[in-house]
Every structure is written in C-alpha cells, then in structure tokens.
N, C-alpha and C positions, 0 to 999 in steps of 0.2 A: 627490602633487604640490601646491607651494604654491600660493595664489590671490593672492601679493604681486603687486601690480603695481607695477614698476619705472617710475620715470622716462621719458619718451621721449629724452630727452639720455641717459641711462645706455646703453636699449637699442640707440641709434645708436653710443654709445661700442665696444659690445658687437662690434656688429657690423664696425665700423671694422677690430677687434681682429681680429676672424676674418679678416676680406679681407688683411689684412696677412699674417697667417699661415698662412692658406690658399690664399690664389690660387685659381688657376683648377682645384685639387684637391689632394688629400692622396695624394700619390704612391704612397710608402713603402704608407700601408695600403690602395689600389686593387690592389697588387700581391702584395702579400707576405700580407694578410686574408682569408679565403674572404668571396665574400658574403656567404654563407647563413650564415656565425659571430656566434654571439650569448655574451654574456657578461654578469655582474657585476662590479663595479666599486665600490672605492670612495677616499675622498681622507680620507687619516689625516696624524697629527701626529706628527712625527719629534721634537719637544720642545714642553715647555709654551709656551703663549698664554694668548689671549684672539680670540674669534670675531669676524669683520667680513668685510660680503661675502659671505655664504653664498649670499642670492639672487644675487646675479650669477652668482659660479659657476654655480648652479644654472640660470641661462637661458643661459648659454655651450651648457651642454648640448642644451636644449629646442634655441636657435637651432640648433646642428648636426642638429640630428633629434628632430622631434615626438614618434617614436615613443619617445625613451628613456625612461624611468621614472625621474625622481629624487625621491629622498626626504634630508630635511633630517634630519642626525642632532644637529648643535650649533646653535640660534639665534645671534644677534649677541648680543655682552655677555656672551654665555656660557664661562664658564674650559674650555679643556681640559689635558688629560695628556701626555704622550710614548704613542704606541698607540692613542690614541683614535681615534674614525671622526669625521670631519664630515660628511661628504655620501656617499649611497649611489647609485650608477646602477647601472642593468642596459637589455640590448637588444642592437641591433647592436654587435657587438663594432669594426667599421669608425668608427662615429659615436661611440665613446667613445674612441679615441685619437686621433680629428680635434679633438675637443675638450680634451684632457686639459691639451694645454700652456696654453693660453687660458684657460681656467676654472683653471690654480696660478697662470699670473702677476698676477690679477686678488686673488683668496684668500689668496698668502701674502703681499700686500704690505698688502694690509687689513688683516689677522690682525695682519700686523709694526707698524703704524698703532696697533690698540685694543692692542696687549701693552705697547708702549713708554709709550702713555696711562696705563694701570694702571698704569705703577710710578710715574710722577709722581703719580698721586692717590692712592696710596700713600705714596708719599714724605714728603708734607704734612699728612698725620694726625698728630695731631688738632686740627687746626687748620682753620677752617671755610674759608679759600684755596679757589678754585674755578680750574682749570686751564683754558686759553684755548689754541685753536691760533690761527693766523695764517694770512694770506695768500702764504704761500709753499709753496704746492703744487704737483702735478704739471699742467702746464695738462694741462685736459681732466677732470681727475679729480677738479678740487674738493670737488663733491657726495661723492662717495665719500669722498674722503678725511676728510673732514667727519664724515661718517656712522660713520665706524670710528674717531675721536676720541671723539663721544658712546658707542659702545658700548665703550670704555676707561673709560668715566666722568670726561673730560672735557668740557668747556663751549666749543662754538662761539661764537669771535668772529665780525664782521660775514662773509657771504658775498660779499662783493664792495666794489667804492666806492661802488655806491646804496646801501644801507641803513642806513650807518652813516657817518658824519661824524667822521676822526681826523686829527687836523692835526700832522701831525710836523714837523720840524725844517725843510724844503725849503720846507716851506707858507710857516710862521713867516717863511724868509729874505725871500719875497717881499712880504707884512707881520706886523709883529708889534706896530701900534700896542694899543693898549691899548683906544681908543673904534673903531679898524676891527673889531678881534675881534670885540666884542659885537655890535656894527650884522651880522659875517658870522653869529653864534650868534643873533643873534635872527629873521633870516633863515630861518634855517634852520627854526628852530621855526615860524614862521610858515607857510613852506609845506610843511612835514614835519612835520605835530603828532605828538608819541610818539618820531621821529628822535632817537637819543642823539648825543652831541657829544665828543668826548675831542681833551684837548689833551698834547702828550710835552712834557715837562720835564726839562732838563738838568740843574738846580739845585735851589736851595732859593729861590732869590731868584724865580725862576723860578713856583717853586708858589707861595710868597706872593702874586706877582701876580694866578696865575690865577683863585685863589679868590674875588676880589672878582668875577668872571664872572656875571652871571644864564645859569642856563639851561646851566650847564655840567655833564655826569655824571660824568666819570672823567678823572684826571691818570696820563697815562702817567710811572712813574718811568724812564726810560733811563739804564741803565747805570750805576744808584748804587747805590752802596757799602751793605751792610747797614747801618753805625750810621746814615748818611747815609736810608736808608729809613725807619728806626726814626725817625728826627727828624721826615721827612715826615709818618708816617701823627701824631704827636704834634702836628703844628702843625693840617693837616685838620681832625682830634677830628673823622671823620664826616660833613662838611660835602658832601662828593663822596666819591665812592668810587676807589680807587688800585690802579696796576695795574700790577707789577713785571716791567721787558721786558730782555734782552741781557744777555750772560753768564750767563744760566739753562743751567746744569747739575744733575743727577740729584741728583749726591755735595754741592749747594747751595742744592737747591732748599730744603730743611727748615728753614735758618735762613733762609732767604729770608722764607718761612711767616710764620718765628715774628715777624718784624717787625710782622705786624698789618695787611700789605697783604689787599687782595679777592680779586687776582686776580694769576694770574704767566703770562706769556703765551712760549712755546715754539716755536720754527720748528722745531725738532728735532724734534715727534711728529711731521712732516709729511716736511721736506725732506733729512730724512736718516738716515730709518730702516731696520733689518736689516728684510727681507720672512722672515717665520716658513718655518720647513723641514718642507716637508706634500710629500708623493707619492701618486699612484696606484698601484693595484694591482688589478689584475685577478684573477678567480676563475673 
C-alpha cells in the first residue's frame, strides 16, 4: 500500500464519484457475489500510454473497502505496453467490482491526459519549446488533470486566475491604453511580488507595443501564422519570453517549435482527449 497522500479536494472528488455511482449500493454484486468471495484483481493496458492517476485509482479502491490490498505496479510518468498491469488488488471480491468502474474512469482518462502529453513533447524535439496546458479542463478535475499533463512531461500553465495575470483580448477591449497597461502591470507587481504578467497579441504591431512594458514576462502569440511567429520571436531577440496559442495541432506543432517560440500552449491535452483503453480482470 502507498503512503501518497492525496489532496483533500481529490479525496472529496473521489468520493463524489462513488456516491454517483454507487448509491445507496452496488446491487448486481450484493446479489449475484457470495459474501464470503475473495479475489485478485488487476487493471492492465489494452494499448500503449503513459501512466497518470495511479494514486486515485488506487484509493477508489481503499475508499470502497480498507480491507483491499492494493499495490501500484506502473508510477505516474511511467511508459507502458498493450498487457501490461498498472495496479494490483486482491480481497473481497464484492468490494473490487464496486470499485472497478470508478477507479477506470478516473485511470484511463488520466493515462489519455499524460499519453496525448508525450506525443506533444515528442513532437517538439529538439527543440528546447516547453509544452503548456491551459485552463480548459474538466471542472472539478483541474488538479488532476494538471498532474497527468506534468507526468506526460509537459508544463503547467497558471492553476487558476489568482496566480497568474494573462490579459487576453476581452481584457484589452475594455482598456488597452498604453500608460493604463503599465499603471495595471505595475500593480500587479506591487501587490503580487514574483506574480508573472502575459499579455496575447494579435499582431506584430501589437507585440512592438507591448515590449516597451516594464514588468511584462510573456507575449501570447494568438493564432499567427508560423513566418508571422518567426518574425515575432526576431523582433523580442529575448526581451520576454513567447508563447505560441490556437491552431496548435500535433501534425503542427514541430514547425511551430522550430520558430524559436518558449512555449506552445494546447487545450487539446486537456479538453478533448481519447481516455487510454485499461480493463479489469479478475483471478
């Protein structure tokens, strides 16, 4: 048994999950399971990944019954096979298939999260680009989903609108003088010391401006054109660091790279990933 201790948002998640799916009992096995049946169990990989979520899985289980016994066969970040095991249980055979559905939809949609991750950080080799998810996740699953980004070996962007200060396009309409910006960025520094600042840019006329900024980190490039990015990161030379968003695709992301941007930031590892094909099996 692991001694990871989850989140308490996670373990409420967790449990959320089970009441949903459980109710007020698990029919089919109060009926059709002897009590007294005890089994092993375990949750393998129907095709290649990459592992995220293991611990939750793993306390889906615990939550259904203290007594099960599980043992972690793949960490997070870890590659597997088509046949491989992830996770091992044994115990009542009742309390592994109360848990079974609960503990895959949490497992394979994590898994599908850090597998889709790897191929984008793949993608962009060798090229030092650092891959970024975004705030379009499953409410309720941020943290997780987050967590299954980094163990693809991607880079979390901000966790929410406290920690990080990015002023898109909507902001901009409401101002966009040039002495309001700084008065909001200097603000910001002052009561947020360490607080990064990113402004999107729709242009080039656009990133000229922003550069004369104190206090600014990162120019979002939105939705420009590779030579149009190449131009960007030439004019910066460095100045702030850039960070390449929308119309990010897989079969795009490499020459995206090669433009010399930081960072390429993806809603797609998050909001519309395949969940990896994992099943239980009993012994």
């Amino acid at each position: 048994m692991s001694d990871t201790q989850l989140p308490l948002s996670v373990v409420t998640l967790i449990q959320l999950a089970l009441m949903e799916d459980v109710g007020p009992g698990d029919v089919t096995s109060k009926y059709f399971v002897p009590e007294e049946a005890t089994a092993s169990a375990r949750i393998f990989a129907k095709e290649d990944g990459v592992t995220a979520g293991i611990e939750v899985a793993a306390e889906v289980f615990r939550q259904v019954d203290p007594l099960l016994s599980v043992r972690v066969a793949k960490n997070d970040s870890e590659p597997f096979g088509k046949g491989d095991t992830l996770l091992q249980i044994a115990g009542p055979t009742r309390s592994i298939l109360t848990a079974e559905r609960t503990a895959l939809n949490f497992l394979q949609r994590l898994c599908g999260v850090a597998t889709q991750t790897r191929r984008y950080v793949e993608a962009v080799k060798p090229h030092a680009t650092k891959i970024l998810d975004t705030r379009k996740t499953t409410p309720g699953w941020r943290l997780l989903e987050k967590q299954a980004v980094a163990a693809g070996g991607g880079t979390n962007h901000r966790m929410g609108l406290y920690d990080m200060a990015m002023v898109k396009d909507n902001h901009l309409l409401a101002d966009d003088a040039q002495a309001d910006l700084q008065a909001a960025i200097d603000a910001v520094k002052k009561d947020h010391p360490g607080m990064r600042v990113e402004l999107e840019a729709d242009t080039l006329d656009q990133v000229k401006r922003f550069l004369s900024l104190r206090g600014l980190d990162v120019i979002l490039l939105d939705n420009m054109g590779t030579e149009t990015m190449r131009e960007a990161v030439e004019l910066v030379k460095g100045k702030v660091e850039l960070e390449a968003s929308g119309g990010v695709t897989l079969e795009r992301i490499a020459e995206i790279a090669a433009t010399g941007v930081d960072y390429i930031s993806s809603g797609a590892l998050t909001h519309s990933v395949r969940s990896v094909d994992l099943s239980l099996e009993l012994s």
